[in-house]
C-alpha positions, 0 to 999 in steps of 0.5 A: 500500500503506497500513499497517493499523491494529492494531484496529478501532473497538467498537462499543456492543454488540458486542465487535469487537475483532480478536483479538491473536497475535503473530509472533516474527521472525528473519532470518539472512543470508550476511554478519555477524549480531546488532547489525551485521546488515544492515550489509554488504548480504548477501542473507537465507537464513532466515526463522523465525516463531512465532505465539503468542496473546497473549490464551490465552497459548501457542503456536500454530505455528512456520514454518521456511524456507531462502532461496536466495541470488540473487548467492552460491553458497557461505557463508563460514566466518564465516557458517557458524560465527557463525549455524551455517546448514547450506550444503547446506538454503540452496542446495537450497531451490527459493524465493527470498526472494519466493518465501518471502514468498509461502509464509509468506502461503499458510500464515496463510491455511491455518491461519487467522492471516492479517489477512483473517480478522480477525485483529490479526497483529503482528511481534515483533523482537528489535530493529529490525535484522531488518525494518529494516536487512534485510528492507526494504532487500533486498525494495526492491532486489529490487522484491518487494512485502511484504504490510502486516503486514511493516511493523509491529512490537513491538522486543523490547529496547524492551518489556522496558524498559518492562515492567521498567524497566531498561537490562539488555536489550542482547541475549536472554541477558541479558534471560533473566539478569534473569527467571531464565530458563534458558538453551536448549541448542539447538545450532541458532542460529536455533532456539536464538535463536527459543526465547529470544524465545519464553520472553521473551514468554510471561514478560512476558505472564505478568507482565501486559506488553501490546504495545500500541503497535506501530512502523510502518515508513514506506511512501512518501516524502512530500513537506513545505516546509521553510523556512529558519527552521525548527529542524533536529536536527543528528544526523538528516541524512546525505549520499548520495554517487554517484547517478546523475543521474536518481535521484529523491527517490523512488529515494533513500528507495527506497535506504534504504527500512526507515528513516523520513524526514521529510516533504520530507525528500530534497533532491537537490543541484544543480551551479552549472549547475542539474544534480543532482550525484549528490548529496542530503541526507537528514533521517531522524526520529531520531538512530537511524535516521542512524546505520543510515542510516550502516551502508549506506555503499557499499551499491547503486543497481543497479551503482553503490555509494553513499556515506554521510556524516554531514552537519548540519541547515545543511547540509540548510536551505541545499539544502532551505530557502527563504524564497520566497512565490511558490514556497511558495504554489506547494508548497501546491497540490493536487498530488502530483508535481511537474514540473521543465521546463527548458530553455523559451524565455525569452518562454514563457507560461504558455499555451504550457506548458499547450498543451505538455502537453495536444497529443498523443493522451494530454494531462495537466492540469496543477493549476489550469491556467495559474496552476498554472505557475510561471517562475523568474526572476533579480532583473531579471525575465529568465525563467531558462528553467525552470518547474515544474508539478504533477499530481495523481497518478503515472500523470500524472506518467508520461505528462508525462514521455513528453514528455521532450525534445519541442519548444516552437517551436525548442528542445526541453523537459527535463522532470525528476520534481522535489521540494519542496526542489528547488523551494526551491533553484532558487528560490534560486540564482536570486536568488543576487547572484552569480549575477545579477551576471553578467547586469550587466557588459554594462551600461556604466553602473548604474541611478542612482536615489537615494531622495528624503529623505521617504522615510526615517523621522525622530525619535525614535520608535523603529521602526528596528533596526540589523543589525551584522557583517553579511558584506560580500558579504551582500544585501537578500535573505539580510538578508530571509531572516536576519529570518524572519517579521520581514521581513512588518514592513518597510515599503516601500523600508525596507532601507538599507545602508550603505557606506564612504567607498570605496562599500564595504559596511560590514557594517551595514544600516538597516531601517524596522519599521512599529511599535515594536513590530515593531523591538522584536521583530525585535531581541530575537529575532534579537540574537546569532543566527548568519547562515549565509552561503555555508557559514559563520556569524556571529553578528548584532547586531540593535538597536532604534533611532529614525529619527534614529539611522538618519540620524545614521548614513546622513549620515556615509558619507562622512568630515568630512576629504573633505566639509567639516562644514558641507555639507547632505548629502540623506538617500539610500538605499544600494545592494544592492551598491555600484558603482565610483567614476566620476571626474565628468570622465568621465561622458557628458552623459546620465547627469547631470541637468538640475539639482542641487537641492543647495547646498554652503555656503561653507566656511572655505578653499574658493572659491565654487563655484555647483553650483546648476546644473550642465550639461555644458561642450563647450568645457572637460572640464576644470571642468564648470561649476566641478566639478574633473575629480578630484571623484568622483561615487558611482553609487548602484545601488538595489535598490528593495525594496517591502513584502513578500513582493514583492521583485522589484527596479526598474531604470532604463533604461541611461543614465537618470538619477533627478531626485534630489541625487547625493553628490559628494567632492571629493578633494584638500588644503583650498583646492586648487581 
């Protein structure tokens, strides 16, 4: 179902325009009225319409009609004084609420009102509450189909305003008090507040108004990338509470179905385990429709009520945002529904994807078959058992997802209607540290590659910057994801943290720009800006230096009273994260190299100790070729990080050790050894 445009082309010669009546609507329902109508889920129990010619300027048909309640039998007291409803015409009617819809549509047909006979048939509201927050909501929740003129309409209130350019049209009284119209004297509420529209109507036609610009209700939820970079209205962004687990973004926008979200806009939550948990973030286009978003607190999914909280635009970009090229350029396919599998041996190939969904008596293709397919992975590589694919239209979807549960060899395959930001997110956890640091403690000794000197920039050519205050569980990637579009400018394996003396991280971070200008722009547009990180922020400090300021810093890890000044220390990449100290005494013979290309010069007080060689002794642990058992060697665990946007980090086998300088402290008192 797709919106109708409100004309048709004209043509050069002929005058084609569609002809304009307007249809002044109003809903009543069992529960409260006015500005908090449809704010407690009750059900409609009348329908009024009045057509008028907005061209003639007069009134061409009222139609009245009693909707039977499905879920009540009896009004309360409140209802029938407040909208002054005759129990007895609401029970007795023999139409529901579709069976309503439908009439109302037989009788445009009858007398020629209908679009199909070219006719331009727009709604007029009072306000938006009437289609927006009623009538939408319970057609949704009811499946009834509402025919394309229902999403479409002039808000009453707001075309006052712009007619006579004033605030004074909170409510038809008063709308009727500023064009010095006298008020009716129905008793009838509906027919008393149908009659006010009318007269308003009629007066700004009279005054020239045109209604020209008619709101559209959103029909379907589509889908958009959001990036963590983007720029986010903190007051459009709510929290749904209580899903069910199988709810999908399509069942959440069907949950506040009348309101409009943004492209991409549902991003459904996901437990430390991967799992949706009844949860999802919510970014609606404006602050208004938040706020109705919010009045459907404990409204309904079937039998379970759902809660609605206010939530911000950080926390819609730490769900829905990301960063990643491979799953970006996956989300720009050609596709219209995307397919979570989970649960995929973890040597599964593409192939055995395809193959998986393409046996059987009814196949469905996959978008751009094998590189269509898209694995997810943690940092080393390992496949995490999920993959997602895309099919281009809802009947595919439906028969992918009949494989729910069918084997690939021995294990059987999850499959899930899946989201943009879903994407996004599993993406993410999976390159969380935190979560990779399990797959790391199985590994009695880290990777201990250390980067050559050459490859840090020297002088005093200034296309480095310096990243202050950084948190100290922060990484390389959220650094990456804090810069932006200022990442694309690293150079390769330009990403230097630093770390203490204690092989602590020290908050600071060193980065190589391959320009001047790419460090001065990096600096002036993230300086001062906040990071967010694990649910709080910070503001960064982000400056432009030279490659000597960088080494000045990166030389002096370790302080003067542990390492004599004088000491040649090698230019050496610090690590992602740190590992612990490991005394030297302890470490096995193959995780030392063959040679130290490093010379300790002879400082004041201290023994000639020759380390321009060192080997293992069988025969004394204790001196290891003339290094003390106390000397404390740091195991630098390096995340090699290439030129964007590939980031997948490099290890060395377990117990492989990288020909380069190692960083000794000798701890102890001057002249001890």
């Amino acid at each position: 179902m797709t919106s109708p445009s409100s004309s048709s082309s004209m043509g050069p010669n002929a005058n084609t325009e569609k002809k304009q009546y307007l249809c002044l609507f109003h809903a009543i329902t069992s529960g409260l009225s006015d500005d908090n109508l449809g704010s407690d889920e009750q059900e409609i129990i009348e329908l009024i319409y009045l057509i008028i010619d907005s061209e003639e300027k007069k009134t061409l048909a009222l139609y009245r009609q009693y909707v039977r309640p499905f879920y009540i039998n009896v009004l309360s007291n409140e209802c029938k004084e407040s909208n002054e409803v005759d129990e007895t015409l609401v029970f007795s009617s023999e139409l529901n609420l579709d069976g309503a819809v439908r009439k109302f549509d037989t009788f445009l047909h009858d007398k020629n009102f209908h679009p199909d006979s070219g006719i331009d048939l727009i709604f007029v509201c009072e306000n938006c509450l009437h289609l927006r927050q009623c009538l939408h909501p319970e057609s949704a929740k009811k499946s009834i189909s509402l025919p394309n003129y229902y999403w479409k309409y002039f808000d009453l209130r707001l075309e006052f305003q712009r007619m006579y350019k004033t605030s004074a049209s909170s409510n038809l009284i008063s709308m009727c008090e500023t064009l010095n119209l006298s008020p009716i004297s129905d008793d009838d509420y509906c027919m008393r507040h149908i009659k006010l529209m009318e007269m308003i109507v009629h007066q700004m036609l009279n005054d020239g108004h045109h209604f020209e610009t008619p709101e559209s209700i959103m029909i379907n939820l589509q889908q958009g990338l959001c990036s963590i970079e983007d720029n986010i209205e903190e007051s459009t962004v709510v929290r749904a509470r209580g899903l069910p687990w199988q709810c999908t973004d399509q069942d959440v926008a069907k949950f506040f179905r009348g309101l409009d979200i943004e492209k991409g806009g549902v991003a459904l939550c996901l437990s430390s385990q991967g799992r949706r948990n009844g949860e999802a973030l919510v970014r609606f286009t404006t602050i208004e429709h938040r706020e109705f978003a919010l009045r459907r607190h404990k409204h309904h999914i079937g039998h379970r009520y759902i809660e609605v909280y206010k939530a911000s635009g950080r926390d819609f970009l730490n769900i829905a945002g990301g960063s990643n090229s491979e799953a970006q350029a996956f989300l720009q396919r050609d596709g219209q529904v995307i397919i979570r599998m989970r649960g995929l041996p973890f040597d599964a190939t593409a192939k055995d994807v395809i193959e998986f969904f393409t046996r059987g008596d009814i196949p469905t293709h996959v978008v751009d078959g094998e590189d269509g397919v898209l694995f997810v992975h943690y940092p080393d590589g390992r496949s995490t058992g999920d993959a997602f694919v895309m099919v281009k239209t809802e009947n595919e979807a439906s028969q992918a997802l009949l494989k729910h549960k069918e084997t690939m060899g021995v294990r059987y395959i999850e499959l899930f209607r899946s989201t943009t930001a879903e994407v996004q997110q599993v993406f993410r956890r999976s390159q969380d540290p935190k979560n990779f640091q399990t797959s790391l403690k199985d590994i009695p000794f880290a990777p201990l590659p250390i980067l050559p000197p050459e490859m840090l920039t020297t002088g005093n050519k200034r296309d480095c910057i310096r990243v202050r205050n950084l948190p100290i569980e922060c990484g390389i990637e959220q650094i990456l994801e804090f810069l932006g579009i200022h990442s694309q400018h690293i150079v390769a394996q330009g990403v230097h943290m630093v770390y203490n003396a204690h092989g602590q991280p020290s908050g600071e971070a060193f980065i190589q720009m391959d320009s001047e200008g790419s460090s001065f722009n990096a600096a002036s547009h993230k300086n001062n800006k906040y990071m967010f990180f694990n649910g709080k922020k910070r503001y960064l400090e982000v400056l432009q230096c030279s490659g000597e300021d960088m080494n000045h810093i990166l030389l002096g890890l370790v302080p003067s009273n542990l390492i004599p000044t004088n000491i040649q220390r090698p230019n050496i990449y610090s690590s992602h994260r740190a590992a612990p100290l490991v005394p030297i005494s302890t470490l096995p013979q193959q995780m030392l190299p063959p040679t130290m290309p490093i010379s300790l010069s002879q400082p004041s007080g201290i023994p000639n100790i020759p380390l321009t060689s060192v080997h293992p002794n069988n025969s004394s642990a204790a001196t290891m070729n003339g290094l003390h058992p106390n000397a404390t060697y740091y195991p630098m665990q390096v995340f090699y990080y290439p030129a964007p946007s590939i980031s997948p980090p490099i290890y060395l086998q377990t117990g492989q050790m990288h020909p380069a300088p190692m960083t000794l402290v000798l701890r102890g008192e001057t002249g001890q050894y």
